[in-house]
C-alpha positions as CSV (number, residue, x, y, z in Angstrom):
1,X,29.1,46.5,-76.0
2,X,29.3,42.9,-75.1
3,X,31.4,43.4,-72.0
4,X,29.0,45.8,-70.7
5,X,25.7,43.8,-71.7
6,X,27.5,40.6,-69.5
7,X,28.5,43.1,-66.6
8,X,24.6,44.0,-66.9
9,X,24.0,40.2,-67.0
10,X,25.9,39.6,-63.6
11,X,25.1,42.1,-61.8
12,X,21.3,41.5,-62.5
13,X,22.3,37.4,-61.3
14,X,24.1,38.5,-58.5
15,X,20.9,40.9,-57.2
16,X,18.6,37.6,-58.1
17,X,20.8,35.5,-56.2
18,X,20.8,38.0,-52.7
19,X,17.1,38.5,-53.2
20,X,16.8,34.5,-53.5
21,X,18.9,34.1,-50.2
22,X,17.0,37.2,-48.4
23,X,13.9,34.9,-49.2
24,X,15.2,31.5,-47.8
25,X,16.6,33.3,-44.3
26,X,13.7,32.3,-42.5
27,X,13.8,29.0,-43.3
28,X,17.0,28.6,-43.2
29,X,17.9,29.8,-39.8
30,X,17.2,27.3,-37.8
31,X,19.1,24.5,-40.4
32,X,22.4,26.8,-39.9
33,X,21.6,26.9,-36.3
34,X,22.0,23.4,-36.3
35,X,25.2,22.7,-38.4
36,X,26.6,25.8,-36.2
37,X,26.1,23.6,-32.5
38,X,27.0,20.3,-34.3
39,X,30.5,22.4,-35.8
40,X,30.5,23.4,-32.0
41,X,30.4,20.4,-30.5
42,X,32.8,18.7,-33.4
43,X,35.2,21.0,-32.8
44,X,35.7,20.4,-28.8
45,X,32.3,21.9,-27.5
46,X,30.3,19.9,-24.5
47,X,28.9,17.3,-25.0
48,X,30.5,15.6,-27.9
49,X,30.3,12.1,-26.3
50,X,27.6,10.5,-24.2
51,X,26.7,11.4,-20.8
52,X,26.4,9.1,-17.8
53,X,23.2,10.4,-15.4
54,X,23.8,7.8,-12.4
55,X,20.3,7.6,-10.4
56,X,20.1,6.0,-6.3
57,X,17.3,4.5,-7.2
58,X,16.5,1.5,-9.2
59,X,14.2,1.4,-12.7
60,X,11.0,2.1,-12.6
61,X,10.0,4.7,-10.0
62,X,8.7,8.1,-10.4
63,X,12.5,9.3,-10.1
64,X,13.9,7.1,-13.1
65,X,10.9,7.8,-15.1
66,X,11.1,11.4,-14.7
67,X,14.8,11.0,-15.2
68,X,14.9,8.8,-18.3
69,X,12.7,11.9,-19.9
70,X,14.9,14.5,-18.6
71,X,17.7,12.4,-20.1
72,X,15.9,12.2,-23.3
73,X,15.3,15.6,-24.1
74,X,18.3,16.6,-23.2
75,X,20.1,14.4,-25.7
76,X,17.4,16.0,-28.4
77,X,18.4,19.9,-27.4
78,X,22.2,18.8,-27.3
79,X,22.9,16.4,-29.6
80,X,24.8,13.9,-27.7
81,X,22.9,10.6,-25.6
82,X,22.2,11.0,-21.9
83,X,22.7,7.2,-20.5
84,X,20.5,6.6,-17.3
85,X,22.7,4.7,-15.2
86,X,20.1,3.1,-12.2
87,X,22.8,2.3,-8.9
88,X,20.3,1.6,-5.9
89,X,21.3,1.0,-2.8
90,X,23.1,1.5,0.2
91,X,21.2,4.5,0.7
92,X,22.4,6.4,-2.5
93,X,26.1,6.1,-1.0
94,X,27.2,4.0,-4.4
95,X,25.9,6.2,-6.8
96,X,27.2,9.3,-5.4
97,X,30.3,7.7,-5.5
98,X,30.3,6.5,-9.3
99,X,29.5,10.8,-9.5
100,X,32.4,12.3,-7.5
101,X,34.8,9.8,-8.5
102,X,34.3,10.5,-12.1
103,X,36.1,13.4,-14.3
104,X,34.9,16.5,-13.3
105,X,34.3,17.2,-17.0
106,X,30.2,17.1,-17.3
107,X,30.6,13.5,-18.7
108,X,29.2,12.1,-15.8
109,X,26.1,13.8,-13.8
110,X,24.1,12.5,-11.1
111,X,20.9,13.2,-9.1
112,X,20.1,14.2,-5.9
113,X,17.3,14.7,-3.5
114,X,16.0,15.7,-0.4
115,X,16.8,12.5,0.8
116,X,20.2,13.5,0.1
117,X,19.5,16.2,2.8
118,X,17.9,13.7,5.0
119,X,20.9,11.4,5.0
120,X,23.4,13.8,6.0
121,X,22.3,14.1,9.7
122,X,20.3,10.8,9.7
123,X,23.6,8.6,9.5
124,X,26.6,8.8,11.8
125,X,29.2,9.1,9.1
126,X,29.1,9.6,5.4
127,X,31.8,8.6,2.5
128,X,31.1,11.8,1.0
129,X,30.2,15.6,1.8
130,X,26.9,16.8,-0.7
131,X,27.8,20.0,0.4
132,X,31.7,20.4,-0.9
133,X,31.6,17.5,-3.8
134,X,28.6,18.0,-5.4
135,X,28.5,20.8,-8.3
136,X,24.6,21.7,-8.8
137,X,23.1,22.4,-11.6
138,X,19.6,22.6,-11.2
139,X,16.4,21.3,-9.8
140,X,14.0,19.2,-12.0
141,X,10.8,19.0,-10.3
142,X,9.6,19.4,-6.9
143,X,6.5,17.4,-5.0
144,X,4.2,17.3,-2.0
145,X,3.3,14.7,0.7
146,X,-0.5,14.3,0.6
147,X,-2.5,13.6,3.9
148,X,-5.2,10.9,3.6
149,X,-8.2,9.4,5.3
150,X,-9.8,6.0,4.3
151,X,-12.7,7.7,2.1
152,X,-15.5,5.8,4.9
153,X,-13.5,7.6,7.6
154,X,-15.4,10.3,9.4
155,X,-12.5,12.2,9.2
156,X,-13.7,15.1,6.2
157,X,-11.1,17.7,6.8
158,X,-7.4,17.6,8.6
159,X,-8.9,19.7,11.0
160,X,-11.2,16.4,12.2
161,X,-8.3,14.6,12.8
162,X,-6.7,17.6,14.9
163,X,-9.5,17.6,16.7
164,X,-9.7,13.7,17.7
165,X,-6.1,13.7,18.3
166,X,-6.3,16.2,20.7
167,X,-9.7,14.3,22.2
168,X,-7.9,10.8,22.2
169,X,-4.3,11.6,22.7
170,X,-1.5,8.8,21.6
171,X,-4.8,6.7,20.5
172,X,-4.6,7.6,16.6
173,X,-2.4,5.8,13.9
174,X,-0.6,7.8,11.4
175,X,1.0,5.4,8.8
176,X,4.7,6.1,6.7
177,X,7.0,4.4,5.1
178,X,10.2,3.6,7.1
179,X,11.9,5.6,9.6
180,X,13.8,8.5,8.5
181,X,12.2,8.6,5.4
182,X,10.5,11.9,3.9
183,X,7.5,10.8,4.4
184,X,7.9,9.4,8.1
185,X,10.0,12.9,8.9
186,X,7.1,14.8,7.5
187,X,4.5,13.2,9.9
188,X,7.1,14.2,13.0
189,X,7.4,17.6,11.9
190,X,4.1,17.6,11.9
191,X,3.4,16.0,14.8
192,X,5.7,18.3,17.1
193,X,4.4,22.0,14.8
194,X,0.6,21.1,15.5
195,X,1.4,20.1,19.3
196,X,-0.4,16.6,18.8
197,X,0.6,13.2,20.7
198,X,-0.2,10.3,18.0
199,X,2.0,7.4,17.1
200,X,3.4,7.4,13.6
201,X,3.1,3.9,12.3
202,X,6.6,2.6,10.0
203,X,5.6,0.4,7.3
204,X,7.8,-1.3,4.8
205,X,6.1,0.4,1.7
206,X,2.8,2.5,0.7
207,X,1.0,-0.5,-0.6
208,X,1.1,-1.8,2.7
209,X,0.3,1.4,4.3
210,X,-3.1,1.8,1.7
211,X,-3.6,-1.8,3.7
212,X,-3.5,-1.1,6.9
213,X,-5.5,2.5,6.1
214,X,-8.4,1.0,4.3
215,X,-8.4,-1.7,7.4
216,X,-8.9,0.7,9.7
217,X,-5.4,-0.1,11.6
218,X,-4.3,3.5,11.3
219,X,-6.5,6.8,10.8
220,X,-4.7,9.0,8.6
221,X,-1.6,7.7,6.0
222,X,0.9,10.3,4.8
223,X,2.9,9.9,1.6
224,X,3.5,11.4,-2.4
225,X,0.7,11.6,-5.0
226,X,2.1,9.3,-6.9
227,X,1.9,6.8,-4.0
228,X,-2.3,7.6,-3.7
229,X,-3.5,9.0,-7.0
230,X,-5.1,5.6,-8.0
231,X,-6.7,5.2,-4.7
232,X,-7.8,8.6,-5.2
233,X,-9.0,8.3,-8.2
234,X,-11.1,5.3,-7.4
235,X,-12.6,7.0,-4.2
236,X,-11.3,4.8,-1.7
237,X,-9.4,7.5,0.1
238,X,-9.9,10.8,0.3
239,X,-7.1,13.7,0.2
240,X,-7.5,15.7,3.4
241,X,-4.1,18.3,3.0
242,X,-1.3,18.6,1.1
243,X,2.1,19.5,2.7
244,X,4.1,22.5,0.4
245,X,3.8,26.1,0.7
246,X,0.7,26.4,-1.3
247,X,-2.4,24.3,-3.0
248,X,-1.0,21.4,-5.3
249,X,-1.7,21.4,-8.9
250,X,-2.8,18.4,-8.7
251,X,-5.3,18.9,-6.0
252,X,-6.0,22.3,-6.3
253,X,-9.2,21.5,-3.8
254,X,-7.5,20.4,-1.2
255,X,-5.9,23.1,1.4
256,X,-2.6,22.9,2.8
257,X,-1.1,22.0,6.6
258,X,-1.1,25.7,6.7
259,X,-4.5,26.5,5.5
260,X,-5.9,24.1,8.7
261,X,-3.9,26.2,10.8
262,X,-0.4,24.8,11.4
263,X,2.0,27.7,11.3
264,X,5.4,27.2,9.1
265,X,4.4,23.6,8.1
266,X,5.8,22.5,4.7
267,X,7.1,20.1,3.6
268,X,8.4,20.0,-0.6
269,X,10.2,17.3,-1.6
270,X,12.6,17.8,-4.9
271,X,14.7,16.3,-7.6
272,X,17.9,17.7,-8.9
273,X,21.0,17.3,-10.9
274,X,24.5,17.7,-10.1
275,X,28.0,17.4,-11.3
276,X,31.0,16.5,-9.6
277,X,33.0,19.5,-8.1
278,X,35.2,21.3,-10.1
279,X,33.1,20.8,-13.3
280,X,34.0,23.4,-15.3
281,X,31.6,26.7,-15.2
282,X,30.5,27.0,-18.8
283,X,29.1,22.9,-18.7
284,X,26.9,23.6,-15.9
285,X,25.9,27.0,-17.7
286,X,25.2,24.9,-20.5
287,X,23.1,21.9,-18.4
288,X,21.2,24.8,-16.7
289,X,20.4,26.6,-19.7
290,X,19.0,23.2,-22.0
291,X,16.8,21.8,-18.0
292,X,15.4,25.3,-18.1
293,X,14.2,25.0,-21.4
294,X,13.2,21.3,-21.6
295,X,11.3,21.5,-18.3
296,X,8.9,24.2,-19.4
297,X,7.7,22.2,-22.3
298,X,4.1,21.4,-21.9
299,X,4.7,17.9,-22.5
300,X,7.6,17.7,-20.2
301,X,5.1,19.6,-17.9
302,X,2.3,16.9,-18.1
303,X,4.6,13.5,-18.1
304,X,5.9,14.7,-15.2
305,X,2.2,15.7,-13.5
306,X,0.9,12.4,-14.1
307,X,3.6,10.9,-12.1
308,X,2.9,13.4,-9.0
309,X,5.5,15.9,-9.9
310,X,5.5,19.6,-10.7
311,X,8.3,20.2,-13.2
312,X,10.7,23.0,-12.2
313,X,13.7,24.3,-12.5
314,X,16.1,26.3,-10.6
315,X,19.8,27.8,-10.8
316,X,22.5,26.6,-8.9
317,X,22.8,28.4,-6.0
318,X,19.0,28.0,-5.6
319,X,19.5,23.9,-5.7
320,X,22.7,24.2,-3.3
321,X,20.8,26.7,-1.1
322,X,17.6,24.3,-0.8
323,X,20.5,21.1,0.1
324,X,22.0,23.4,2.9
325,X,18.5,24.4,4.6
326,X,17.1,20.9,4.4
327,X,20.1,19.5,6.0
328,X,19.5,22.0,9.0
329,X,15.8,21.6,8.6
330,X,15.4,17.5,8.9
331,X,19.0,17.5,11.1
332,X,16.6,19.2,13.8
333,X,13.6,17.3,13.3
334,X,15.8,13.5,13.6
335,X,17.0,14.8,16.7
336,X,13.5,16.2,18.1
337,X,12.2,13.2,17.5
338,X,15.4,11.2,18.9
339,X,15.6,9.3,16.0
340,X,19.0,7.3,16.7
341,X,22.0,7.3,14.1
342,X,21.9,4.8,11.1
């Protein structure tokens, strides 16, 4: 009798016990979803040690901003810290070095732009091929150039400055940063697609361009949001086009190049990461998987729309197919242009 009134006893705990577990599941999921990843990554999974992300550009800028929170969150989704490493300079040459010459074990990443593109048939010789070293992994975040008139200008719409262009050719000022730059490229592209004669107008940085524009020395300025969102905002200049595909979420009024009637005109500039080559498969599956994720976060999202950029990512061969076109694309438009060899 006893022996069967504690098997009773038992059984009746153990069913308590199960229902008591069955209750705490949902709770408890995402705690053993944890320990599982960190039991991953202690046991040989990537990343169990900190990652480098070198950056061309120095600290700061819209690209380490946007970086350092890319970085960020991805050391939250994987456990491990993502170091921003800023090595500007020599026109991103020593920073893709530090990439390709590290392990190609995901411990070291690096980023890369269309300026990357740019550089390829801009200079006469580089120490390194984008196209064969660099293992992508995905984009994170791509961005217009925004055409501008001094808010006093008569100018209302890009199709007024068409128009005077063609009344006064060779007369009109369009202002860019340096020579071979997006920005500068952008204005010849569109310069030779629209069949206008003005002279673009290199300045040494968009402060001094705003300068010259509100001065009247140039008529029309070219460059990123993030460059003209104050001035803007303030009403001293006033957004005329925007250069991508389609309307800008951050200027939804204004219409495109295309929309004023320039055929094939667009121009998206874009962020990525990249590993070197021979990184193996499963860490840039892993990379890809945790940008996807973190850049679709509303926050992520608006951080990186206050700083001009759309956040967005892309696989792979997306991000190595964009590098290859925009190396054809700006190759031809340097040497339209006859923009010598740096």
């Amino acid at each position: 009798m006893t022996k069967k009134k504690t098997g009773r006893s038992s059984l009746g705990a153990t069913r308590r016990n199960v229902c008591r577990l069955l209750a705490l599941a949902p709770v408890a999921a995402p705690f053993v979803a944890t320990q599982l990843a960190r039991s991953a990554r202690a046991q040989g999974g990537y990343p169990n040690r900190p990652v480098r992300f070198v950056l061309p550009f120095g600290a700061g800028g819209v690209a380490d901003v946007t970086s350092r929170l890319t970085a960020e969150k991805l050391g939250e989704k994987l456990g491990q810290r993502f170091v921003v490493e800023n090595q500007p300079g020599a026109g991103g040459i020593n920073a893709a070095r530090a990439v390709i010459g590290a392990a190609a074990d995901g411990y070291t990443l690096g980023l890369v732009t269309n300026g990357t593109a740019i550089s390829v048939p801009l200079f006469k010789a580089l120490p390194f091929d984008p196209v064969k070293q660099f293992a992508m992994i995905s984009t994170l975040g791509t961005f217009d150039l925004v055409f501008a008139a001094n808010a006093q200008s008569e100018m209302r719409t890009l199709q007024d400055f068409m128009q005077a262009a063609r009344q006064k050719p060779g007369k009109l000022n369009v202002g860019t940063i340096n020579i071979g730059s997006t920005q500068n490229l952008g204005a010849e592209l569109f310069k030779s697609s629209a069949g206008l004669d003005f002279q673009i107008v290199p300045y040494r940085g968009s402060p001094e361009i705003l300068v010259g524009l509100l001065r009247n020395d140039v008529d029309l300025m070219i460059d990123f949001y993030a460059a003209l969102r104050a001035g803007v905002t303030d009403g001293k200049l006033r957004p005329l086009a925007v250069s991508g595909a389609a309307r800008s979420s951050m200027l939804p009024n204004v219409p495109t190049v295309q929309e004023n009637g320039v055929r094939d005109y667009e121009v998206t500039s874009w962020n990525g990461m990249f590993a070197p080559q021979g990184t193996p498969e499963e860490v840039i599956t892993v990379l890809n998987r945790a940008l996807r994720e973190i850049l679709d976060i509303p926050e992520v999202k608006k951080q990186f729309a206050d700083v001009g950029i759309e956040a967005k990512a892309s696989s792979p061969a997306e991000l190595a197919a964009r590098l290859q076109q925009d190396i054809e694309k700006w190759g031809k438009v340097i040497e339209r242009a006859n923009i010598p060899k740096q």
